[in-house]
Structure formats: structure tokens, C-alpha cells
N, CA and C atoms as an extended XYZ file, in Angstrom:
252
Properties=species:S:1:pos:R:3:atomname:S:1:resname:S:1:resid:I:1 pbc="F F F"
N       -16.563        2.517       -3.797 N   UNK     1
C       -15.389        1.661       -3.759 CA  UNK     1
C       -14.529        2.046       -2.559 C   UNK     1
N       -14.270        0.835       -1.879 N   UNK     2
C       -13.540        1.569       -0.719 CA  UNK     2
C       -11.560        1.939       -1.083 C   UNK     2
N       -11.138        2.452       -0.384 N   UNK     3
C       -10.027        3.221       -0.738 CA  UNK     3
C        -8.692        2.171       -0.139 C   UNK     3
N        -9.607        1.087        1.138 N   UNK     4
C        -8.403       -0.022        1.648 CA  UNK     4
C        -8.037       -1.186        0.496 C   UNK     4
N        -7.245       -1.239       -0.391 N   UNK     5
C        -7.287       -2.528       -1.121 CA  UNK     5
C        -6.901       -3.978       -0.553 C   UNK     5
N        -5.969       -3.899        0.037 N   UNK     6
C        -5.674       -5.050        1.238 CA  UNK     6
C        -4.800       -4.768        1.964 C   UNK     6
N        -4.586       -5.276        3.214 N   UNK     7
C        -3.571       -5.375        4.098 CA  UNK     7
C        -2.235       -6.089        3.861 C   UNK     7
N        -1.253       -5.478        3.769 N   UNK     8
C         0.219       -6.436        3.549 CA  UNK     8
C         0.628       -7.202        4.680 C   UNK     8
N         0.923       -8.625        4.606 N   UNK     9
C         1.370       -9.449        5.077 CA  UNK     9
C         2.628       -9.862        5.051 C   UNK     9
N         3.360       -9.468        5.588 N   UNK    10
C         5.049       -9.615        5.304 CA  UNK    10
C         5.634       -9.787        6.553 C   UNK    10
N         7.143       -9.951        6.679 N   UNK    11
C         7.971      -10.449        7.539 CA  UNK    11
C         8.092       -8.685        8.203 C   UNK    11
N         8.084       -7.628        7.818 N   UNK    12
C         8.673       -6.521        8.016 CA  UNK    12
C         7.360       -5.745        9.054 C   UNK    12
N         5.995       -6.453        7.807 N   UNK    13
C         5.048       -5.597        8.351 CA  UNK    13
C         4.618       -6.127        9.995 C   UNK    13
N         4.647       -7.325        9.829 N   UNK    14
C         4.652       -8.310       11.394 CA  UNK    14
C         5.475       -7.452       12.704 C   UNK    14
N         6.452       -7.402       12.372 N   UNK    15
C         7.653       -6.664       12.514 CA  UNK    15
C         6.939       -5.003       13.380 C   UNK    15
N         6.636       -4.503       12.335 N   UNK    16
C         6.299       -3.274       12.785 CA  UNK    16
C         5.106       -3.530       13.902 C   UNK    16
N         4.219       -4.427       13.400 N   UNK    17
C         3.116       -4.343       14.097 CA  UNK    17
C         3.377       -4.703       15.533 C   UNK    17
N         4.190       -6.058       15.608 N   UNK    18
C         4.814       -6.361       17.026 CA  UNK    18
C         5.393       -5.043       17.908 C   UNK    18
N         5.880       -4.465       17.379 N   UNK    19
C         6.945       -3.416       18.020 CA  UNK    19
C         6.206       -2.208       18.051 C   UNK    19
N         5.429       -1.628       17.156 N   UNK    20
C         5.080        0.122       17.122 CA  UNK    20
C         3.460       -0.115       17.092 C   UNK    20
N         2.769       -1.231       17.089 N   UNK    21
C         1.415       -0.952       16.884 CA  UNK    21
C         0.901       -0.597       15.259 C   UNK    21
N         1.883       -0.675       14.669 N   UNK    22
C         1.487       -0.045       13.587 CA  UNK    22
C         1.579       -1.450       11.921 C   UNK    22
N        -0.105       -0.965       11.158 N   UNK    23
C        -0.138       -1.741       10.245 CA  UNK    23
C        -0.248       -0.954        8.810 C   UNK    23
N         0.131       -2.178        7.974 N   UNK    24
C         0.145       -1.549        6.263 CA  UNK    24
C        -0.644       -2.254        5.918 C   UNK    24
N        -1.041       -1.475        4.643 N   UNK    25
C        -2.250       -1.795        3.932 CA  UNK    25
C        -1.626       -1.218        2.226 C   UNK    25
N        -2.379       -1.743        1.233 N   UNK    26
C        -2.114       -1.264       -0.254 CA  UNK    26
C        -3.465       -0.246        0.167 C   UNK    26
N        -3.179        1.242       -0.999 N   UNK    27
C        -4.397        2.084       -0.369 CA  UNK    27
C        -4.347        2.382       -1.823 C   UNK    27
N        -6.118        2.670       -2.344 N   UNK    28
C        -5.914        3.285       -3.893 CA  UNK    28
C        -5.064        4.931       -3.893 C   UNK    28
N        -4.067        4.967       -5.192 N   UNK    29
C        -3.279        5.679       -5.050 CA  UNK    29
C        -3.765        7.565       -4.818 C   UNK    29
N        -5.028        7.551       -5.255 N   UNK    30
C        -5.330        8.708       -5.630 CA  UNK    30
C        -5.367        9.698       -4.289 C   UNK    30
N        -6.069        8.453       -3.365 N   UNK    31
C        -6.058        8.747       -1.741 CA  UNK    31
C        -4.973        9.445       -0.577 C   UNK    31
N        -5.402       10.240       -0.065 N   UNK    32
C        -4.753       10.806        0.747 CA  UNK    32
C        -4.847       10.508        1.996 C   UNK    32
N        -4.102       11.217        3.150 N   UNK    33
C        -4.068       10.816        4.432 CA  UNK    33
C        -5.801       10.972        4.924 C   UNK    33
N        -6.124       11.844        5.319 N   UNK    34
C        -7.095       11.663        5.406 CA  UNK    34
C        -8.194       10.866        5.438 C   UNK    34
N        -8.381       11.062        4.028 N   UNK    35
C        -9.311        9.615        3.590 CA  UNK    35
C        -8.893        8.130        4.678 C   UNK    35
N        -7.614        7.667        4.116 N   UNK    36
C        -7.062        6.392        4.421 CA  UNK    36
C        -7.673        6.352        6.083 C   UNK    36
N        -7.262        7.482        7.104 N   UNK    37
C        -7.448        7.541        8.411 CA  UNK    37
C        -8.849        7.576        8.304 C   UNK    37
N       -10.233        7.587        8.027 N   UNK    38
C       -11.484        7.738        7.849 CA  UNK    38
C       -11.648        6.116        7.629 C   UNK    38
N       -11.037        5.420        6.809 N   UNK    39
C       -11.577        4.522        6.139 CA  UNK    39
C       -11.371        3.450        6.687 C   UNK    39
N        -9.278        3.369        7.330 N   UNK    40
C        -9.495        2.462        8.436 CA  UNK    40
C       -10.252        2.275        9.944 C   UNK    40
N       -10.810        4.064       10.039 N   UNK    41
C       -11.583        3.846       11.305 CA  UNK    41
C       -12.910        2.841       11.213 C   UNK    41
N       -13.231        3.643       10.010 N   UNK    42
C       -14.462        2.997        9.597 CA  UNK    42
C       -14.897        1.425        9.405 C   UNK    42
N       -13.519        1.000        8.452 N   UNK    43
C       -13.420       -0.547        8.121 CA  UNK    43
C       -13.303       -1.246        9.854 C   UNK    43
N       -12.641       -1.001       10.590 N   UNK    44
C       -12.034       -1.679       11.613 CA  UNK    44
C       -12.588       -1.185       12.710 C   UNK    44
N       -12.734       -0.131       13.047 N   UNK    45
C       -13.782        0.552       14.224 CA  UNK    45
C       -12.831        0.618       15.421 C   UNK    45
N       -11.621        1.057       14.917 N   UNK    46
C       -10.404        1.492       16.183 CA  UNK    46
C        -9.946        3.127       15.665 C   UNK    46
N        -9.468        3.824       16.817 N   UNK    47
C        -8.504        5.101       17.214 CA  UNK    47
C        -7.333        4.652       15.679 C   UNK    47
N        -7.439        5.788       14.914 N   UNK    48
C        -6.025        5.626       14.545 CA  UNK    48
C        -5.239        7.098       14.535 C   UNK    48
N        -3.618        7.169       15.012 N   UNK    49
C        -2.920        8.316       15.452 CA  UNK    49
C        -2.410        8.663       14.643 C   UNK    49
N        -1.682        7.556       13.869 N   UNK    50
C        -1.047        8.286       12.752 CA  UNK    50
C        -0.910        7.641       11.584 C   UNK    50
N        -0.714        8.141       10.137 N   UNK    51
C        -0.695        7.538        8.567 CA  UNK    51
C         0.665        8.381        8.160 C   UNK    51
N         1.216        7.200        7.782 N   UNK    52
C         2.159        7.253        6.817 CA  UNK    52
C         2.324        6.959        5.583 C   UNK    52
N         2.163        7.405        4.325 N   UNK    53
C         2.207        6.939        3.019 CA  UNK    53
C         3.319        6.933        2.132 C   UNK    53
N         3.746        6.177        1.193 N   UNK    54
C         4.815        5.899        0.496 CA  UNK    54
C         4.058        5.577       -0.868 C   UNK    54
N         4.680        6.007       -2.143 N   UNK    55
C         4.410        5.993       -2.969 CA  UNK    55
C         5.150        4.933       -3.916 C   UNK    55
N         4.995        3.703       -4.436 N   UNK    56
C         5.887        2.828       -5.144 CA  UNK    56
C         6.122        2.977       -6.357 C   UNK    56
N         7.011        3.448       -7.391 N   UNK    57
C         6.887        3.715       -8.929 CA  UNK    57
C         6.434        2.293       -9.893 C   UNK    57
N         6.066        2.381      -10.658 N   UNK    58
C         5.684        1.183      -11.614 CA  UNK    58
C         6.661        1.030      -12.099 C   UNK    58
N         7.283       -0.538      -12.457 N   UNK    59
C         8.696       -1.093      -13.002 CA  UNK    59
C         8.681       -1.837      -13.768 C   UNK    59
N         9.341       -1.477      -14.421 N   UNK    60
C         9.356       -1.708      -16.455 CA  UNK    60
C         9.982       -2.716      -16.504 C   UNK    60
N        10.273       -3.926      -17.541 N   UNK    61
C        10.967       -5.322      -17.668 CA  UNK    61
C        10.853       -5.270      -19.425 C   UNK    61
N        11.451       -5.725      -19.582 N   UNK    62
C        11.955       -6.038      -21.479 CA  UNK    62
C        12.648       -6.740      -21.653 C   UNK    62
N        12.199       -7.584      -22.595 N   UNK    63
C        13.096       -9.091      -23.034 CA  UNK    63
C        12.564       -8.813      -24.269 C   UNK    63
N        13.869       -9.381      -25.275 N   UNK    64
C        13.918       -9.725      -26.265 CA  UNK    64
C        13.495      -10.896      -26.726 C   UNK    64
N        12.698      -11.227      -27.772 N   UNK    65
C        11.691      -12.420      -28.362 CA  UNK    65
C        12.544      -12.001      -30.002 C   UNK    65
N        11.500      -13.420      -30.396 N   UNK    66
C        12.140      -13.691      -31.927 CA  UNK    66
C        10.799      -12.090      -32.956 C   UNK    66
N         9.715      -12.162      -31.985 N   UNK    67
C         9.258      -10.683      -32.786 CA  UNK    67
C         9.824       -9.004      -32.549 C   UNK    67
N        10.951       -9.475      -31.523 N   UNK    68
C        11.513       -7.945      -30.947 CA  UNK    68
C        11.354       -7.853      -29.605 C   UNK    68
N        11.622       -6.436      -29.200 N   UNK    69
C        11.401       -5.686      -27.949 CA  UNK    69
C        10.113       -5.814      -27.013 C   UNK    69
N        10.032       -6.992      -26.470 N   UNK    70
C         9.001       -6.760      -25.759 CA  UNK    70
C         8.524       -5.790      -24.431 C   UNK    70
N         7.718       -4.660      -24.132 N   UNK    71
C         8.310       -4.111      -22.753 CA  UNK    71
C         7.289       -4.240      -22.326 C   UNK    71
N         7.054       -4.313      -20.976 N   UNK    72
C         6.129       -4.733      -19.801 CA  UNK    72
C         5.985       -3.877      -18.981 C   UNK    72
N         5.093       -3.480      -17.742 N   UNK    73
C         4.828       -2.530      -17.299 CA  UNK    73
C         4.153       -2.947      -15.956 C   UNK    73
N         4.355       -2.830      -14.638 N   UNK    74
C         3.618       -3.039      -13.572 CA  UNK    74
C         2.887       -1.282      -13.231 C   UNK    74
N         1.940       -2.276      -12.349 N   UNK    75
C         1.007       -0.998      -11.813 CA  UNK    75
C         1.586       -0.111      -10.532 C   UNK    75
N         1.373        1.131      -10.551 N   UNK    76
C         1.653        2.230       -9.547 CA  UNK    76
C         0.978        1.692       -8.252 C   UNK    76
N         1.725        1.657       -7.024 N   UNK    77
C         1.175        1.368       -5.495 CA  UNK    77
C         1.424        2.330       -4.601 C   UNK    77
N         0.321        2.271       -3.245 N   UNK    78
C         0.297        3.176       -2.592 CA  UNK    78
C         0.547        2.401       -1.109 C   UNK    78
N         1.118        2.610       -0.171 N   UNK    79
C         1.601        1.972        0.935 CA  UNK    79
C         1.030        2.895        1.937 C   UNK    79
N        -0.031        2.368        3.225 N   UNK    80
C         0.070        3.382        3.836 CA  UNK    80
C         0.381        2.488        5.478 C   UNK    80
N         1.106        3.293        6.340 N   UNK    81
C         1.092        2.823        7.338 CA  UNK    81
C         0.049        3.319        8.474 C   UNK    81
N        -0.083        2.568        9.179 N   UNK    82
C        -1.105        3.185        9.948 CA  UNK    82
C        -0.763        2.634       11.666 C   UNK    82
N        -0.586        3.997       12.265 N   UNK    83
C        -0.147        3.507       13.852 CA  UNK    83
C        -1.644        3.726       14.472 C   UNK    83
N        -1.662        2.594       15.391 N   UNK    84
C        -2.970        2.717       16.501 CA  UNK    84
C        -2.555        3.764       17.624 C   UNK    84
């Protein structure tokens, strides 16, 4: 299984890429720098200088229904940046 889950597409990430060379990707969380720098060489077949990772917490939501407390739960994300 590879460790890149997808590339983020955003107003910010455009942003970075225009200006610093540098792109984001969702990376499985377990992954470290390393890896990530291996994997985009590998996936893409370019130099990469540097990885930056950020860790996103999972965020909870609860609404009340006629059976009670409902609570909800999103999944843990891993952000990594990656400068050429």
C-alpha cells in the first residue's frame, strides 16, 4: 500500500506551490519523513529537499435526536509538505 493517499488541492496549497516549489499531499499517518521523501521520489521521479509534516486531530460533532446523544467522529490526518 503506498503511503501517498492524495495530493491536496486548495487555494493555499496552489499558493505555496507558485511561490516555494513546494506541494501537499494527505500521507498515511503512521509514516514518517523518510518514508514520505522515498515515496514521493519514487511516485513522481523528482529531487525532493525537504518534508514537512503536520498532524490533524480527529473532530468530534454531537447533536441531539429524539433517541439522545448522538456523537460522531472524523478520521486522524497526516499533511505532509514537500519542497522540490
Amino acid at each position: 500500500m503506498s503511503l501517498i493517499i492524495k495530493p491536496i488541492i486548495s487555494e493555499k496549497a496552489n499558493y505555496l506551490t507558485d511561490l516555494r516549489g513546494a506541494y501537499s499531499f494527505l500521507v498515511d499517518t503512521k509514516a514518517n519523513k523518510i518514508q514520505i521523501k522515498n515515496a514521493v521520489e519514487e511516485a513522481y521521479g523528482v529531487k525532493v529537499a525537504d518534508v514537512r509534516t503536520m498532524i490533524y486531530a480527529p473532530k468530534v460533532s454531537a447533536k441531539y435526536t429524539k433517541k439522545g446523544l448522538q456523537v460522531g467522529r472524523t478520521n486522524k490526518l497526516k499533511k505532509a509538505v514537500v519542497r522540490m
